[in-house]
C-alpha positions in Angstrom: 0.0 0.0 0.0 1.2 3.6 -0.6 2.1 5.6 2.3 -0.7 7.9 2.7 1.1 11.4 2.3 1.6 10.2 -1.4 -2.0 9.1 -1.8 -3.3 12.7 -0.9 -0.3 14.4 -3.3 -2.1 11.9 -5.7 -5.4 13.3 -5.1 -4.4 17.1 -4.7 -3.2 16.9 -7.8 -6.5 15.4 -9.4 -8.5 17.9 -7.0 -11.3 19.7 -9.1 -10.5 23.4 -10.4 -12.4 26.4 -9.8 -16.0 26.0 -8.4 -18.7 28.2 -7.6 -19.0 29.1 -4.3 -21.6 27.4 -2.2 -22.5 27.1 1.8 -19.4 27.2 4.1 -19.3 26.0 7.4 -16.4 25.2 9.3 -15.6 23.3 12.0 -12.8 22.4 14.5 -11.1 19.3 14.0 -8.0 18.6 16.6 -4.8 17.2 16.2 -1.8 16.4 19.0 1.0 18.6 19.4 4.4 17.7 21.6 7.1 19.6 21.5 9.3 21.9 24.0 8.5 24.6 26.6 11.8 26.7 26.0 12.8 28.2 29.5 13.2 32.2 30.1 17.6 31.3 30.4 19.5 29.5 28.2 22.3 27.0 29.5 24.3 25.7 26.7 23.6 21.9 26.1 26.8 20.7 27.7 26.4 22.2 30.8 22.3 21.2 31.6 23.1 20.1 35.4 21.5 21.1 38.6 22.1 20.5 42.6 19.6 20.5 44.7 20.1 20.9 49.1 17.2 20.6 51.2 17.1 21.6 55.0 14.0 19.7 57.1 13.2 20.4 60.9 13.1 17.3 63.1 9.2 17.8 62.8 8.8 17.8 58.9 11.4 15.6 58.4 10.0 12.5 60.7 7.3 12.5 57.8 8.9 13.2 55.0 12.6 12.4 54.9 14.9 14.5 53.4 15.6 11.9 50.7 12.5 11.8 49.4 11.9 15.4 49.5 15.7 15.6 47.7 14.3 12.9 44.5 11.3 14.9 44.3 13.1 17.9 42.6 13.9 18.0 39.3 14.7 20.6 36.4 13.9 18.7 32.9 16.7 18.0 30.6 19.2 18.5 32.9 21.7 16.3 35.0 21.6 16.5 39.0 25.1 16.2 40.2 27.0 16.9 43.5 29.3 19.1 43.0 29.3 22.9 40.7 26.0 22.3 39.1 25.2 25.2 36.6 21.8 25.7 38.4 21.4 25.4 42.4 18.4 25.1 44.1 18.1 25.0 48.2 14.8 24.1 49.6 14.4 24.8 53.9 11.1 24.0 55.8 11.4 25.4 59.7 9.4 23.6 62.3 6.1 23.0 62.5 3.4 24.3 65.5 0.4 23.3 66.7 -1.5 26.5 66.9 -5.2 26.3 68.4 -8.3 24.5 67.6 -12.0 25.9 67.3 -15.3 25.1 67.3 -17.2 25.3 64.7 -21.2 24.9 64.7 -24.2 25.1 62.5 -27.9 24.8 63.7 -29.7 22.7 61.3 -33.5 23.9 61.4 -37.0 21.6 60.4 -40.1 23.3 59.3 -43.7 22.4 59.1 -45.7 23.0 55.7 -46.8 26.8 57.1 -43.1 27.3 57.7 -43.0 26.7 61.7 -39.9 25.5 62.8 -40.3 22.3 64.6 -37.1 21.2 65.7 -33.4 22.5 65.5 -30.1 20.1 65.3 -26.8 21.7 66.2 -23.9 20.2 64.4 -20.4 20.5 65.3 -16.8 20.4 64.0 -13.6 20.8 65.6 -11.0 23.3 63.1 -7.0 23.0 63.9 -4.4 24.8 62.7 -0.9 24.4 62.2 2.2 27.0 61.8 4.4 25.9 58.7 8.0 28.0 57.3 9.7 27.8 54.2 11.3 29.1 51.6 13.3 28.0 48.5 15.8 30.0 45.7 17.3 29.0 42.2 20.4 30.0 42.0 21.9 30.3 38.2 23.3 32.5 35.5 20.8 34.7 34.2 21.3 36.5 31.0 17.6 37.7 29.7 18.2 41.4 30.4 14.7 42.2 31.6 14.9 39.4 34.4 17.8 41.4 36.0 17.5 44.4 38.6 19.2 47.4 37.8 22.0 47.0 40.7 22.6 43.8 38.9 22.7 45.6 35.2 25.3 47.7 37.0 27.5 45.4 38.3 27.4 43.3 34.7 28.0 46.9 32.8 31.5 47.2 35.3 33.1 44.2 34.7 32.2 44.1 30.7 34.3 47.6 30.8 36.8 45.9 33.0 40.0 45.6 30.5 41.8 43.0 32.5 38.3 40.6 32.4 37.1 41.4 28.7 39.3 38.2 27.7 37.6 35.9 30.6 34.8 35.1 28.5 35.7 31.0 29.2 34.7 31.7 33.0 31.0 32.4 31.9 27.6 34.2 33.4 27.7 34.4 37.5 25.7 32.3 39.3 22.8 34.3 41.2 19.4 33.8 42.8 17.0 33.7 39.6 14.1 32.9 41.4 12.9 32.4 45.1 9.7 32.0 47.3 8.2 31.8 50.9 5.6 28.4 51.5 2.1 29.5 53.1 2.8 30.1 56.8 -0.5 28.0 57.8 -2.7 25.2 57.2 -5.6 23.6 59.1 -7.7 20.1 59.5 -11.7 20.5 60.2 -13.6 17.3 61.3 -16.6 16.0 59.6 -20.2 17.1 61.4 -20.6 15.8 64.8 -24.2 16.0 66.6 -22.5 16.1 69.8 -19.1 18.2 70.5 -17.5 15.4 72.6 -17.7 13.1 69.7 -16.2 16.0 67.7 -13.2 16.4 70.6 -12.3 12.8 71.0 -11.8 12.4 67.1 -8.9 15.1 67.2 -7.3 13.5 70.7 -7.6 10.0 69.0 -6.2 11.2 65.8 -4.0 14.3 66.4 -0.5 12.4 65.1 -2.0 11.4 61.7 -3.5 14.7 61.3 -0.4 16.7 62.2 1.6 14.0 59.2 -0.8 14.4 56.7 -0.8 18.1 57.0 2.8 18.2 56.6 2.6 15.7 53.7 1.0 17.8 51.8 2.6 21.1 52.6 5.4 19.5 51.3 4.3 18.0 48.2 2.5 21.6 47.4 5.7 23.2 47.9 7.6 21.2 45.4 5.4 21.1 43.5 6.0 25.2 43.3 9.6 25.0 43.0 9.5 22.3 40.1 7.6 24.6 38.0 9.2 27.8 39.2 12.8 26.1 38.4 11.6 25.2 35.4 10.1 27.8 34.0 13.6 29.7 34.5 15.9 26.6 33.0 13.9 23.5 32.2 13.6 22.1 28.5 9.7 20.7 29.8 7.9 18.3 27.3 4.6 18.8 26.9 1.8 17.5 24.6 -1.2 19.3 23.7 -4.2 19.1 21.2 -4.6 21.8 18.6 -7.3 22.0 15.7 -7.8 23.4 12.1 -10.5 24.6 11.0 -11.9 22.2 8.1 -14.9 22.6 5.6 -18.0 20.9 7.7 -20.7 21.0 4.4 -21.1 17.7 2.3 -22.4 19.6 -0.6 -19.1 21.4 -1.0 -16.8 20.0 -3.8 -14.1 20.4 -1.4 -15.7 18.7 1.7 -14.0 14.9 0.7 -10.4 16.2 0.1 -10.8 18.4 3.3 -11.7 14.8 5.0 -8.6 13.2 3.8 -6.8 16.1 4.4 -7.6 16.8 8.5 -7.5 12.7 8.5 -3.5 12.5 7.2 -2.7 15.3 9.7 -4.4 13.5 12.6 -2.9 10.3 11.8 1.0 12.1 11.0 1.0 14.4 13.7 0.6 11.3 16.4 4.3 11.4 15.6 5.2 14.9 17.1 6.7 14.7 19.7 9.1 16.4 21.9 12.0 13.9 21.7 12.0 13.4 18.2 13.2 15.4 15.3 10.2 16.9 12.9 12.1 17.3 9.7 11.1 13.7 8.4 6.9 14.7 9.5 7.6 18.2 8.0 8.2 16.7 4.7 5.0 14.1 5.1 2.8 16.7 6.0 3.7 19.0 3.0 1.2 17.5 0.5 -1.4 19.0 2.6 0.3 22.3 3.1 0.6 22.5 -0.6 -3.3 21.6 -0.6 -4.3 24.4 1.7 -2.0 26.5 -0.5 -4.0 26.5 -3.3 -7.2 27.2 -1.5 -5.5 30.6 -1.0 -6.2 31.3 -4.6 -8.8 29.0 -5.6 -11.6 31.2 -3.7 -10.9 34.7 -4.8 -13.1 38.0 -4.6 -15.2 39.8 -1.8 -17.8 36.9 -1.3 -18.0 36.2 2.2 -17.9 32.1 1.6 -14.7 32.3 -0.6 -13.2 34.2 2.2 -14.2 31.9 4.9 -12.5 29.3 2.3 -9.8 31.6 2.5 -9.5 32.3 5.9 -9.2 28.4 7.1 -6.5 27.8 4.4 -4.4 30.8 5.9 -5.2 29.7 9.3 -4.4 26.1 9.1 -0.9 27.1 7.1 -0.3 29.3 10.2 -0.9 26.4 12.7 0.6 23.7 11.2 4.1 26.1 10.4 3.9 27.0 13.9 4.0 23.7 15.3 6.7 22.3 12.9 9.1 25.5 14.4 8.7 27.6 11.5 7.8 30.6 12.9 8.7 33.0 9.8 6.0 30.9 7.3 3.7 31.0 10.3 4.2 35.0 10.5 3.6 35.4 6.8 0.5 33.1 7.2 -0.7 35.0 9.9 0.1 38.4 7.9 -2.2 37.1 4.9 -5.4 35.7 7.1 -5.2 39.4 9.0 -5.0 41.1 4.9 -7.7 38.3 4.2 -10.2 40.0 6.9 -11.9 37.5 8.1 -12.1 36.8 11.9 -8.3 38.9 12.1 -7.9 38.3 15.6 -6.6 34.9 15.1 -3.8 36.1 12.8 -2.7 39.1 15.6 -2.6 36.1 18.2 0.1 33.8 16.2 1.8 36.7 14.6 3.0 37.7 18.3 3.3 34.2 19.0 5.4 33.2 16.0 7.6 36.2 16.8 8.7 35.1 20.5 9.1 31.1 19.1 11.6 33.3 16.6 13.3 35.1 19.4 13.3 32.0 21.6 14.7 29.3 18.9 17.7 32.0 18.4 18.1 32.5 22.1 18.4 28.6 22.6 20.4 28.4 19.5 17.8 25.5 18.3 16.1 25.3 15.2 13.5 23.2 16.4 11.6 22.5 19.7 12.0 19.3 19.1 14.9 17.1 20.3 17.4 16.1 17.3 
């Protein structure tokens, strides 16, 4: 059998010329996406490795070890190591206090059919609360200029006019806190509904150790879960996968409804391969029949009528899409350029015109051509 990108150049080529224009209605159609979330700081590939040190009070420590806190931190695509890692990050949690309990009651009331109130429950629940601390920092070289503060600007305008360190350019970006945080300072337990406040009371007594450890469980986990993404953001390469659509031609009578089919079918079935660890030149050239396809549309539909530039409008904004997500941001920006020029629905073309731009500024900060691992 044919691979299927050859059977659609097959029947792009065959497709039928210039029609009149008839009812257009679109519809999404969705297709996955993995690639890349490129951090705000570049670290050359050959230097991706992080350190992590983590500093636990007897009281969070006795339920959750500092080991397990220590495996639960990680910065995607890079190394951990022990010793000079090109990002740091210190994680401390101070002791932990029992800080009151309360009483908390509602009154529950019945009513006849005229609205008399014939009886009145009191429920009760017993509230504790608990003192956490904590705090975390990244520690790494930072070059995006707007991330710095101006007494750090200063310093890094000095020693670039320093004559004896303009030469030192193998000793590389100083290391400095990129990014840092304080853990909320309290959390609390509240009982289920008790009809009597002694039943409430003795459930705390009976249970006031497993209380005490699952509220430091998950402080914890919350907090790492903050600094994973907060490290990230600043120097992870993150994978992520996501679902995207096109807009395809949703009216049988149209002469172009079956091609559209095939088309939106060969891109769901192809794009299954995009991935963020692995290379997108080989889908890039299997996906091409179709972006030739939705080429032609561009031209196939001319004048003012609004159904030709609806056709129009999905065949710029399915070009614009698809370039984006194979990392070619400057076809995705010229795309974008003709579906705002087209008129139709414009606001779609603004959005990936700015976000086309910063994929441009972002590949050439990274010194990548794709998002996608090669």
């Amino acid at each position: 059998m044919k691979p299927l990108y050859s059977l659609l150049a097959l029947l792009f080529v065959t497709a039928v010329p210039q029609v009149q224009a008839q009812k257009v209605d679109l519809d999404r159609f969705y297709f996955d996406a993995g690639y890349l979330i490129l951090p705000k700081e570049h670290t050359p590939a050959d230097n991706r490795t992080f350190g992590v040190r983590v500093l636990s009070s007897p009281s969070v420590a006795s339920a959750y070890p500092e080991s397990a806190i220590y495996e639960k931190i990680n910065l995607s695509g890079f190394q951990r190591v022990e010793n000079n890692p090109a990002v740091g990050i210190t994680v401390e949690f101070g002791n932990v206090r029992f800080e009151k309990s309360e009483t908390k009651t509602r009154i529950e009331e019945k009513k006849d059919k005229d609205g008399k109130v014939t009886d009145r429950i009191t429920y009760y629940s017993m509230i504790v609360r608990y003192s956490f601390s904590g705090n975390y920092k990244v520690l790494g070289a930072r070059t995006d200029e707007k991330s710095l503060s101006r007494k750090e600007k200063e310093k890094a305008k000095e020693l670039q006019s320093n004559r004896f360190l303009q030469t030192a350019s193998q000793a590389g970006p100083e290391k400095s806190v990129t990014t840092s945080g304080y853990f909320p300072s309290e959390l609390s337990f509240t009982t289920v509904e008790y009809k009597n406040l002694a039943d409430a009371r003795r459930y705390i007594e009976q249970n006031q150790q497993t209380i005490r450890t699952d509220l430091i469980t998950k402080y914890v986990t919350d907090a790492l879960v903050r600094v994973n993404e907060d490290a990230n953001r600043w120097y992870g390469y993150v994978p992520t996968q996501t679902r995207e659509f096109l807009w395809i031609l949703d009216s049988k009578s149209h002469p172009e409804y079956p091609i559209q089919q095939e088309a939106i079918k060969a891109v769901k079935e192809l794009s299954k391969r995009m991935t963020a660890t692995q290379p997108i030149d080989q889908l890039a050239r299997d996906l091409q029949p179709v972006l030739d396809y939705f080429q032609e549309l561009k031209t196939k539909y001319p004048g003012s009528d609004k159904r030709n530039q609806k056709m129009r409008y999905s065949a710029f904004y399915n070009l614009m899409v698809l370039n984006y997500f194979l990392d070619r941001p400057d076809q995705a920006m010229e795309e974008a350029d003709g579906l705002i020029n087209n008129g139709y629905d414009t606001k779609d073309g603004e959005k990936y015109l700015g976000w086309s731009e910063e994929l441009k500024k972002m590949l050439a900060k990274h010194q990548m051509a794709s998002r996608h691992v090669q």
